[in-house]
C-alpha positions in Angstrom: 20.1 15.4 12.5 17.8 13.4 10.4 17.8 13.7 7.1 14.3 15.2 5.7 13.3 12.4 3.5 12.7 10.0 6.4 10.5 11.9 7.9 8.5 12.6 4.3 8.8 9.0 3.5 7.3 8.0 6.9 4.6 10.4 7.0 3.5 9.4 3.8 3.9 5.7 3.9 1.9 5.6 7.8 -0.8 7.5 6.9 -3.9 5.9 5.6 -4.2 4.7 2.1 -4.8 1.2 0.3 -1.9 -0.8 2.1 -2.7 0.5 5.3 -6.3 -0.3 5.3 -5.4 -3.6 3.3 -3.2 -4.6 6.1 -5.2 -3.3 9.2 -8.6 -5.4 7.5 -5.6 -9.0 6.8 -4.6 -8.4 10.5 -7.9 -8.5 11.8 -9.2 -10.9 9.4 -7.0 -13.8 8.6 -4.4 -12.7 12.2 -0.8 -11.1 12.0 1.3 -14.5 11.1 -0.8 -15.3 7.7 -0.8 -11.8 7.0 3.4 -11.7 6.9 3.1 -12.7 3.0 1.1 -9.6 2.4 3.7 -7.9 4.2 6.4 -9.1 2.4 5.5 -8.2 -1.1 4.2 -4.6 0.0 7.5 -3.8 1.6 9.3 -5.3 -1.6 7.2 -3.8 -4.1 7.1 -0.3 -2.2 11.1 -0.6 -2.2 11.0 -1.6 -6.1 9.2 1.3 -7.1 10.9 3.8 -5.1 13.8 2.3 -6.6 12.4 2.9 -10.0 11.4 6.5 -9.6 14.7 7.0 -7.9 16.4 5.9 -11.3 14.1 8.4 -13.3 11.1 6.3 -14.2 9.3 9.9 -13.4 10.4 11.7 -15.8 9.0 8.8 -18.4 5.7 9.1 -17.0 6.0 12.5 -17.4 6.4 12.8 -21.2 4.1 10.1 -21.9 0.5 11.4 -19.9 -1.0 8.2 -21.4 0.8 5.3 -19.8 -0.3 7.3 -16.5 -3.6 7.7 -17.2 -3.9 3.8 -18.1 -2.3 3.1 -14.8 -4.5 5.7 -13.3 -7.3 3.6 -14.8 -6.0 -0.1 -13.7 -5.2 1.4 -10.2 -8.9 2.8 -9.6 -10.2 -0.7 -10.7 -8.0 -2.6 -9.1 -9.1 -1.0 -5.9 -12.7 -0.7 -6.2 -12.5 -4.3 -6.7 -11.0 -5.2 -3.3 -12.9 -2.9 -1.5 -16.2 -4.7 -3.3 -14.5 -8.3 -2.1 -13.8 -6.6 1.7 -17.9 -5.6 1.3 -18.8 -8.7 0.4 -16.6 -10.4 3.3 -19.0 -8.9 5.7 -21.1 -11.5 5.4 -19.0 -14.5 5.4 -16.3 -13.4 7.7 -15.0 -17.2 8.3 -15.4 -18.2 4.4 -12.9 -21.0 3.5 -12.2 -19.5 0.5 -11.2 -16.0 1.5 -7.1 -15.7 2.3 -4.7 -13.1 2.4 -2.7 -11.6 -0.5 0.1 -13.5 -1.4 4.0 -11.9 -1.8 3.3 -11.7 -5.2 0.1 -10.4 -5.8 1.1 -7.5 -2.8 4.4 -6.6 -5.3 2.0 -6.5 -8.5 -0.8 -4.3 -6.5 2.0 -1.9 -5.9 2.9 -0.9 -9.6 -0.7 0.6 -9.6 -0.9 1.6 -6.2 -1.8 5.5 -6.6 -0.5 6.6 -3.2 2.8 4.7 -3.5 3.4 6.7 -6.7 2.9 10.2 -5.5 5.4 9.4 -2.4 7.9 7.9 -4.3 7.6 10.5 -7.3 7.7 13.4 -4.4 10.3 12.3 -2.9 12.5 11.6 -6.0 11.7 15.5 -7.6 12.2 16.6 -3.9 14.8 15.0 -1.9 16.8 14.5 -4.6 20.9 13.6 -3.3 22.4 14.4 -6.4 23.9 10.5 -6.4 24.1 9.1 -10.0 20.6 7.4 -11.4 21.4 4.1 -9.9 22.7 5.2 -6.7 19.5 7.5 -6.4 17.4 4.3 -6.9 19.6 2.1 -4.5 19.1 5.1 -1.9 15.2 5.2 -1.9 14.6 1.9 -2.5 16.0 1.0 0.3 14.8 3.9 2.3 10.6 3.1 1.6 11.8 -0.5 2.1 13.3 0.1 5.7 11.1 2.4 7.0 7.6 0.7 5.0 8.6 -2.6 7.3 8.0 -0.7 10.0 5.0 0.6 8.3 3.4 -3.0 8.1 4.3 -4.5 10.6 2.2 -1.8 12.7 -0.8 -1.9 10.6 -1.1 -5.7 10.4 -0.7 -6.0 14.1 -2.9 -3.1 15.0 -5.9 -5.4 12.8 -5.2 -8.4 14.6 -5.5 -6.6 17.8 -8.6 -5.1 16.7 -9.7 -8.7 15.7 -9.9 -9.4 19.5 -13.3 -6.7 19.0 -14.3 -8.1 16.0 -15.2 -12.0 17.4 -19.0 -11.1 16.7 -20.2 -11.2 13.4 -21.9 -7.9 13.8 -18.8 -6.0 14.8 -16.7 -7.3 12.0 -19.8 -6.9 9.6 -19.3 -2.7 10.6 -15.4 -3.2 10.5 -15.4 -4.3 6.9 -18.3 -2.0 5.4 -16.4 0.7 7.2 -12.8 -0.6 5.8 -14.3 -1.4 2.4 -15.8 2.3 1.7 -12.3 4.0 3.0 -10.5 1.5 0.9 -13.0 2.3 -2.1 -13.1 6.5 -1.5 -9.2 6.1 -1.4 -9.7 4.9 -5.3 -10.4 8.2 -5.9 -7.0 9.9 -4.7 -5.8 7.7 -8.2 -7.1 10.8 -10.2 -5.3 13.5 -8.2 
């Protein structure tokens, strides 16, 4: 029998919130292979903050409403920003400047991804193993790292087959304007 918190984990992780829509638009924009960086640091920073909550960094945000609100804060704008830079891409959709996140800037996005935080929090407070702290962290850390490859490795290939539909600037002028306002309304689950 599989054990409940896969199937939370997955559910939550798959469906559609700022890595998947950052993913799907890298796929289809810059192709699968220079979208393996962005990848990379999503399923490693994913795996570090599940590791985190696992080892009870909950139960600090929990006494101290501030830090989350200041997170809240960062997350929303961090957001709003790339979905203004995915607007703005419309227009330029082979601009030499434009790349993919790097493994490091897709760990950092993850300590103020919103969505990441309510998984791994839920899943901590509810599929809780009774292991010590450390072994807690070890278990979901590695659980939203394992099944979050999977994850990504869907979504990024999914947008570079969509990028086969996408070879007129039109059609990836509506594929970004549509990406960009999901990515943006998804700044709003930060608050909730």
């Amino acid at each position: 029998m599989i054990d409940p918190v896969f199937l939370f984990v997955f559910a939550g992780l798959f469906s559609p919130g700022p890595n998947v829509l950052m993913l799907t638009a890298s796929g289809a924009r810059f192709g699968f292979r220079a979208t393996v960086p962005h990848i990379a640091g999503v399923v490693i920073g994913v795996g570090i903050i599940a590791a985190l909550t696992g080892a009870g960094i909950g139960a600090v945000l929990a006494v101290r409403p501030g830090l989350e609100r200041v997170l809240q804060m960062v997350a929303a704008a961090w957001i709003l920003w790339m979905a203004w830079s995915l607007w703005r891409s419309s227009a330029g959709h082979r601009d030499t400047r434009a790349r993919p996140f790097r493994i490091h800037e897709a760990v950092l996005f993850q300590a103020v991804n919103p969505k990441v935080w309510a998984v791994t929090l839920a899943a901590a407070s509810g599929y809780a193993s009774g292991l010590p702290p450390l072994g807690e962290a070890a278990r979901l850390g590695l659980i939203f790292a394992g099944l979050n490859l999977f994850v990504c490795l869907f979504w990024s290939a999914a947008g570079a087959l969509l990028s086969l539909l996408l070879s007129r600037p039109e059609a990836w002028a509506i594929f970004a304007r549509i990406m960009a306002v999901l990515l943006a309304l998804s700044a709003i689950m930060v608050f909730f």
